[in-house]
TORDO-828517 format. One record per residue: residue number from 0; x, y, z of N, C-alpha, C in turn. Coordinates in steps of 0.05 Angstrom, whole numbers. Example, Ala and Ser with C-alpha at 12.3 -4.5 7.8 and 13.67 -1.06 7.14 Angstrom:
% residues 2
  seq    n_xx    n_yy    n_zz   ca_xx   ca_yy   ca_zz    c_xx    c_yy    c_zz
    0     264    -114     156     246     -90     156     264     -66     156
    1     257     -45     142     273     -21     143     258       1     157
//
This chain:
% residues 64
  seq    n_xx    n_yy    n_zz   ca_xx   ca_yy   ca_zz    c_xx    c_yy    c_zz
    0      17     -24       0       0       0       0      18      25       0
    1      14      44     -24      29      67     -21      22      89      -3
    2      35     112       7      18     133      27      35     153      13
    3      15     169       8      24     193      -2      25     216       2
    4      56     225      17      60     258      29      69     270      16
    5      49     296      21      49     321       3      60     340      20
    6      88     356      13      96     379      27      87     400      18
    7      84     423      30      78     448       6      95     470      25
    8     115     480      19     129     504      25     115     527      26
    9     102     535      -3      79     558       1      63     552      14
   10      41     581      27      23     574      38       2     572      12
   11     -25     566      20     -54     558      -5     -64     579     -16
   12     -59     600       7     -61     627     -17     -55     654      -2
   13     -56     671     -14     -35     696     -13     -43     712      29
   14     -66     697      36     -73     714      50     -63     697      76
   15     -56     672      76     -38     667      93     -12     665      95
   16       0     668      63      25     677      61      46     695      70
   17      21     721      70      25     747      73      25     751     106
   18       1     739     109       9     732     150      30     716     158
   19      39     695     143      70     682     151      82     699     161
   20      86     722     133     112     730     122     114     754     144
   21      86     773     154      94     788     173      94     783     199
   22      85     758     206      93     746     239     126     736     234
   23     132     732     214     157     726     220     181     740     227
   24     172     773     223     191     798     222     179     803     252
   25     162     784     259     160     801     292     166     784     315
   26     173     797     333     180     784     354     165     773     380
   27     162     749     372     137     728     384     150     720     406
   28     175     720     413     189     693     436     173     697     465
   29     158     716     472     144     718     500     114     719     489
   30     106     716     466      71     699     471      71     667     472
   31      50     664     485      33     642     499      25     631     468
   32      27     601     465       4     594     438     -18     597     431
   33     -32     604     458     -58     621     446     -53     642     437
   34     -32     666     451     -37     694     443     -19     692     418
   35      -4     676     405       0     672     381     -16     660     358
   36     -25     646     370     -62     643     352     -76     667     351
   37     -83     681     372    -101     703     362     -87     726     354
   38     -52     727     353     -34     742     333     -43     745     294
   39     -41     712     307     -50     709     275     -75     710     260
   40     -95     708     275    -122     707     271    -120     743     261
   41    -112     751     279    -118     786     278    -100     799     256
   42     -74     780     245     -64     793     228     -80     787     201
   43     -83     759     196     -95     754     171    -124     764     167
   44    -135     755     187    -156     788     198    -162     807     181
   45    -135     830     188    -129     858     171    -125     860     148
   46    -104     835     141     -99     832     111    -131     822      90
   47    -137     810     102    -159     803      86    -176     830      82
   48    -182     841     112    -208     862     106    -197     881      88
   49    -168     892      94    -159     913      73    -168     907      44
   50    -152     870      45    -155     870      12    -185     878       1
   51    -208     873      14    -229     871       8    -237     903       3
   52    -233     912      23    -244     948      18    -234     958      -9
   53    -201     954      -9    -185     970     -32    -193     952     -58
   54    -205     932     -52    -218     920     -79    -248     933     -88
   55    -260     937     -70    -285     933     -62    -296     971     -79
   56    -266     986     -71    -264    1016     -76    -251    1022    -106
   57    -231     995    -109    -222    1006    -140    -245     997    -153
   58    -258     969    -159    -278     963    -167    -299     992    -175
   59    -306     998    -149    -330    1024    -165    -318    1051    -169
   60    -292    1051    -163    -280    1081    -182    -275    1069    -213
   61    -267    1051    -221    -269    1041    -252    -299    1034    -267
   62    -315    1035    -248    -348    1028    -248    -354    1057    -260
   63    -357    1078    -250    -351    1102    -255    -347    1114    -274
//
Protein backbone atom coordinates (compact mmCIF):
# COMPACT_ATOMS: atom_id res chain seq x y z
CA UNK A 1 0.00 0.00 0.00
CA UNK A 2 1.45 3.36 -1.07
CA UNK A 3 0.92 6.65 1.33
CA UNK A 4 1.18 9.66 -0.09
CA UNK A 5 3.00 12.89 1.45
CA UNK A 6 2.44 16.03 0.14
CA UNK A 7 4.79 18.95 1.33
CA UNK A 8 3.92 22.38 0.32
CA UNK A 9 6.46 25.21 1.26
CA UNK A 10 3.96 27.91 0.04
CA UNK A 11 1.14 28.71 1.88
CA UNK A 12 -2.72 27.90 -0.27
CA UNK A 13 -3.04 31.37 -0.86
CA UNK A 14 -1.73 34.80 -0.66
CA UNK A 15 -3.64 35.71 2.52
CA UNK A 16 -1.90 33.36 4.67
CA UNK A 17 1.26 33.83 3.04
CA UNK A 18 1.23 37.37 3.66
CA UNK A 19 0.45 36.60 7.49
CA UNK A 20 3.49 34.09 7.57
CA UNK A 21 5.60 36.51 6.12
CA UNK A 22 4.68 39.40 8.63
CA UNK A 23 4.64 37.30 11.97
CA UNK A 24 7.87 36.31 10.98
CA UNK A 25 9.53 39.90 11.11
CA UNK A 26 7.98 40.06 14.59
CA UNK A 27 9.01 39.22 17.68
CA UNK A 28 6.83 36.40 19.22
CA UNK A 29 9.43 34.64 21.81
CA UNK A 30 7.22 35.90 25.02
CA UNK A 31 3.57 34.94 23.54
CA UNK A 32 1.65 32.11 24.97
CA UNK A 33 0.21 29.70 21.90
CA UNK A 34 -2.92 31.07 22.31
CA UNK A 35 -1.86 34.72 22.16
CA UNK A 36 0.01 33.59 19.04
CA UNK A 37 -3.10 32.13 17.59
CA UNK A 38 -5.03 35.16 18.09
CA UNK A 39 -1.69 37.12 16.66
CA UNK A 40 -2.52 35.47 13.73
CA UNK A 41 -6.10 35.37 13.56
CA UNK A 42 -5.92 39.31 13.89
CA UNK A 43 -3.22 39.65 11.41
CA UNK A 44 -4.76 37.68 8.57
CA UNK A 45 -7.81 39.40 9.89
CA UNK A 46 -6.46 42.88 8.54
CA UNK A 47 -4.94 41.58 5.57
CA UNK A 48 -7.95 40.17 4.30
CA UNK A 49 -10.41 43.12 5.32
CA UNK A 50 -7.97 45.64 3.67
CA UNK A 51 -7.77 43.52 0.58
CA UNK A 52 -11.46 43.54 0.39
CA UNK A 53 -12.20 47.38 0.91
CA UNK A 54 -9.23 48.52 -1.59
CA UNK A 55 -10.89 46.00 -3.93
CA UNK A 56 -14.23 46.66 -3.10
CA UNK A 57 -13.20 50.80 -3.78
CA UNK A 58 -11.12 50.28 -7.02
CA UNK A 59 -13.92 48.13 -8.35
CA UNK A 60 -16.50 51.22 -8.24
CA UNK A 61 -14.02 54.05 -9.10
CA UNK A 62 -13.45 52.07 -12.59
CA UNK A 63 -17.41 51.40 -12.40
CA UNK A 64 -17.55 55.08 -12.75
Amino acid sequence: MATEIKLSIFSENKFNALTMLYLQKQDLSNLTPEQLLDKYDETYNRIRIHYEDTRANRNLIEWM
